[in-house]
N, C-alpha and C positions, 0 to 999 in steps of 0.2 A: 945594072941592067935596065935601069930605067930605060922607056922610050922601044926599047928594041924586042921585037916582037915574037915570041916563045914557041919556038916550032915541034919541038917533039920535048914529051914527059920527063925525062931527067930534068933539061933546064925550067923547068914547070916544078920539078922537087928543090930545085936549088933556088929560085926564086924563093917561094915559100918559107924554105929555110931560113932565107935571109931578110923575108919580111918579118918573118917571127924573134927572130934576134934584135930585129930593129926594135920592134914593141916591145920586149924585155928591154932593152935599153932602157926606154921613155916610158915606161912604168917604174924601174930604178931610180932614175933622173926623177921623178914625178915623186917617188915615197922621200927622196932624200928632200926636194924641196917641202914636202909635206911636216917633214923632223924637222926642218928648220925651223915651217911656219909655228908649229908646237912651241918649240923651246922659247921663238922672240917675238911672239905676239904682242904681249904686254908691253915690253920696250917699243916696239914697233907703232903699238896705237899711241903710247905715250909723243914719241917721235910725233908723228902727223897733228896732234893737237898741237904742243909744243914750237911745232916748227924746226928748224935746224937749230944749230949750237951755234952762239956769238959769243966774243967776249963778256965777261959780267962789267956791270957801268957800275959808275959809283954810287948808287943807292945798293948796290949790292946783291948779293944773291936774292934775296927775297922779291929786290926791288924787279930783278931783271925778269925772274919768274912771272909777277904781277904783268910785264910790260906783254913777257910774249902770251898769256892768258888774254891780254887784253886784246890783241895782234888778231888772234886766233879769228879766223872767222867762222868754228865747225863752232868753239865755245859763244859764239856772241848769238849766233841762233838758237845753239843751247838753252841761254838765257835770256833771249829773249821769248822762247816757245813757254821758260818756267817763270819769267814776270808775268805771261799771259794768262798764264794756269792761275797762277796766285791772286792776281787782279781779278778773274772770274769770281774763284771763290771767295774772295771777299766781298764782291758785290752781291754774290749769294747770301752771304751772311748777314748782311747788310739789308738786304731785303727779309728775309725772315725774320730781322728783329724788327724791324719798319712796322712788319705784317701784323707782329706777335702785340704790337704797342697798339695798336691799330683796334687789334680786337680788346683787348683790356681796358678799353677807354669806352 
């Protein structure tokens, strides 16, 4: 009944009815998507780091793992946001013993 325009109260109860069934659908459709997203999150995020499935090369499993970790562009900002972290605190460290020799002398 889209589009076509509701002239007397019955077709006004029947629309309704039918727009309310519709959103029962799409609330259905929405909780099952919902179960899905529960059950395969993990595989899921694993997935997108990861990248898809190739065959393994001859370094092997490990080797292939290492390759697409390395591929990864979500892991290499990763790692590069935790050399940044690391490299601060070290120079942190680094200055407070600087500081601490400093005084001691």
């Amino acid at each position: 009944m889209a589009g076509k325009r509701i002239s007397n109260l019955d077709r006004l109860e029947k629309e309704i009815y039918r727009k309310k069934l519709r959103a029962l659908e799409i609330e259905r459709a929405f909780d099952k998507n919902m179960d899905f997203l529960k059950e395969n999150y993990r595989s899921m995020a694993i997935r997108s780091i990861l990248g898809s499935a190739r065959a393994v090369q001859p370094a092997g499993l490990a080797g292939d793992v290492a390759l697409r970790l390395l591929e990864s562009e979500k892991l290499q900002d990763g790692l590069i946001s935790l050399l940044t972290k690391l490299a601060d605190g070290a120079g942190n460290v680094i200055r407070r013993v600087r500081r601490k020799t400093k005084e001691d002398t």
